[in-house]
KEFIGU-710108 format. One record per residue (C-alpha): residue in one letter; x, y, z. Coordinates in steps of 0.5 Angstrom, whole numbers, plus 500, padded with zeros to 3 digits. Layout:
# residues N
aXYZ
...
# end
This chain:
# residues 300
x071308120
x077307124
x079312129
x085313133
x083318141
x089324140
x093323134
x099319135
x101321140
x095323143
x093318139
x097313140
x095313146
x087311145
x082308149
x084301145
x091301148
x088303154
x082298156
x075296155
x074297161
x076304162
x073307156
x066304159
x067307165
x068314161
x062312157
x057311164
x060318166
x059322159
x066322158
x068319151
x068321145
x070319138
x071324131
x069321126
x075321120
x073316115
x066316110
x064309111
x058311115
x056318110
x051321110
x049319117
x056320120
x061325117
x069326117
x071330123
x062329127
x063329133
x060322137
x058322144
x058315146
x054311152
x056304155
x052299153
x051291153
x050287147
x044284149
x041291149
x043294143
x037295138
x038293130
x040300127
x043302133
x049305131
x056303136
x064304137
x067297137
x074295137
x079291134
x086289136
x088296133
x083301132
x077302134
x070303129
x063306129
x059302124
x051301124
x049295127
x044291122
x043284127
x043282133
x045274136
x046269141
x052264142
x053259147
x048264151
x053270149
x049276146
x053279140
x052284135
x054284127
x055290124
x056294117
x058300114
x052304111
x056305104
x057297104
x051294106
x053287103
x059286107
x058286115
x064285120
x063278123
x060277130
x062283136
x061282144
x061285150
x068285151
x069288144
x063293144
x065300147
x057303148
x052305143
x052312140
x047317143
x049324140
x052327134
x055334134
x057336126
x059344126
x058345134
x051343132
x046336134
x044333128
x039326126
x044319125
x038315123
x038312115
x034316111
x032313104
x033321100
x030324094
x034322088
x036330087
x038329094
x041323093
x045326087
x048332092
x050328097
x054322092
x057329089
x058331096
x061325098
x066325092
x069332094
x070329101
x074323098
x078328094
x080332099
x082326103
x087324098
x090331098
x090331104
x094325103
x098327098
x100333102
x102329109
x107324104
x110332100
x110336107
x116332110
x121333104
x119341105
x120341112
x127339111
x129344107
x134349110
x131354107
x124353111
x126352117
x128358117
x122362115
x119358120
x123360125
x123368123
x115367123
x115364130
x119370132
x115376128
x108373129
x108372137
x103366138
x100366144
x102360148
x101356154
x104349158
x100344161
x102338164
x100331164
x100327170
x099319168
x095314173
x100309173
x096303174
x093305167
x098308163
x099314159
x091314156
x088316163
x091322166
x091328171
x093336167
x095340171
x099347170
x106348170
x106352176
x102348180
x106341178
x113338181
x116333180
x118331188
x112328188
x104327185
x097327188
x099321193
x106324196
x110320192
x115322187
x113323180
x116318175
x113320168
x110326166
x108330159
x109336158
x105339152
x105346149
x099349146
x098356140
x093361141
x089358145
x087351141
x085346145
x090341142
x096341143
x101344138
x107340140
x108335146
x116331149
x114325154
x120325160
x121319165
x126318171
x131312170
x134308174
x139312177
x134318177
x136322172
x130324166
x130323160
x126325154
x122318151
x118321146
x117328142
x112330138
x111336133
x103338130
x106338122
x104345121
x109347126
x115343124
x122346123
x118352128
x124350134
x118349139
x122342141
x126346144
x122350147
x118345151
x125343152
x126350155
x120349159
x122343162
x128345164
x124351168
x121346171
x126342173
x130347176
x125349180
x123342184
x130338183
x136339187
x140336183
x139341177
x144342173
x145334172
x138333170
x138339165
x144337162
x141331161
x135334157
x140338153
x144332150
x138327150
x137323143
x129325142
x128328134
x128335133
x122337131
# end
């Protein structure tokens, strides 16, 4: 059950990326904590549980245990099934639920993120050890399981389909009168990255708060994300990463929009937004802004 920390873009920027070490640290502090999006591990663990992690060592993790560990490219949350050693190394191998036959080799401490503590389904804790149901229970939950799988694959369908929608002109333009007309709530924030440890880990601040002349060490800011969010979500609708070149002008490295919002227009307020933000910290600010007017980042 492989998952990606804040979608692509919030995504894409995940603990994997990150390090290790980082996400450990978070963990001894309460501070990880990983959505479940696939069925690999149903009924414990459900697409959209929320899972609280804690850091741990292998040599202290319990068979039936169930851990985040990661791979080159993702991260994972499996049932651990064994336990070993290996030129004194302690190590785990674990398996998904669903495939008890098949295991996914030998896991050490480089690789093991910690040891889920807690599982939140619907804003409310639930059990995760293995239950041996009733056959009654059993058929509900096999049931339940294929609509799961079904909705996924139209979920799927949807994300290949909507694209092809969005570039219509005509929805472009329905989307832009709903934006006018329905008035959603929206606020900024800024994302202040800590620049040893990439973009993963961050400070927020508010845009009113925020200046580019200089961050929380006095010094200049060389890149910043600033993210739009509606009606109060706390995930972001939209987001447009900026960095400073060698010569001391921005530009935009990286835009995104949520694909519900495609063709709404809110690159371009965010692009506005910045701008805002530049000409009130920058003095040099016709030069910076027209920089984001012309920059090559997608329209969304």
């Amino acid at each position: 059950m492989s998952q990606d920390v804040f979608k692509k873009n919030q995504a894409t920027k995940s603990l994997v990326g990150a390090s290790l070490d980082i996400g450990r640290v978070l963990a001894d502090r309460d501070g990880v904590t990983f959505r479940a999006d696939g069925t690999c591990m149903y009924p414990a663990i459900r697409p959209g549980d929320i899972l609280r992690i804690q850091s741990c060592a292998a040599a202290d993790v319990v068979v039936g245990d169930v851990v985040v560990c990661r791979r080159p490219t993702h991260l994972f949350c499996h049932r651990v099934a064994a336990r070993g050693a290996e030129e004194g190394r302690a190590y785990i191998v674990t398996r998904q639920d669903r495939t008890p036959d098949e295991s996914d080799g030998p896991t050490f401490d480089e690789n093991l993120l910690g040891v889920v503590v807690a599982i939140e389904r619907r804003g409310k804790p639930v059990p995760f050890q293995p239950t041996s149901p009733s056959w009654p229970l059993y058929l509900y939950f096999a049931l339940r399981l294929k609509m799961i799988e079904l909705r996924l694959r139209i979920i799927l369908a949807w994300r290949d389909l909507l694209p092809k929608v969005q570039a219509n002109a005509f929805y472009r333009r329905m989307m832009r009168i709903w934006l006018a007309v329905a008035h959603p709530q929206m606020s900024y924030r800024v994302r202040l990255p800590m620049p040893a440890l990439g973009d993963a880990v961050y400070r927020q601040l508010s845009p009113e708060t925020f200046s580019v002349q200089k961050d929380w060490r006095g010094r200049p800011v060389q890149r910043w994300t600033l993210l739009l969010h509606l009606n109060g979500s706390p995930e972001p609708a939209a987001w447009m990463t900026l960095s400073r070149t060698a010569a001391g002008r921005w530009r935009v490295d990286e835009s995104f929009v949520s694909a519900r919002y495609r063709g709404a227009g809110l690159t371009v307020l965010l692009q506005r937004k910045a701008q805002d933000i530049l000409q009130k910290d920058d003095p040099s600010k016709e030069e910076r802004v027209s920089l984001l007017r012309t920059s090559s980042a997608p329209l969304q």
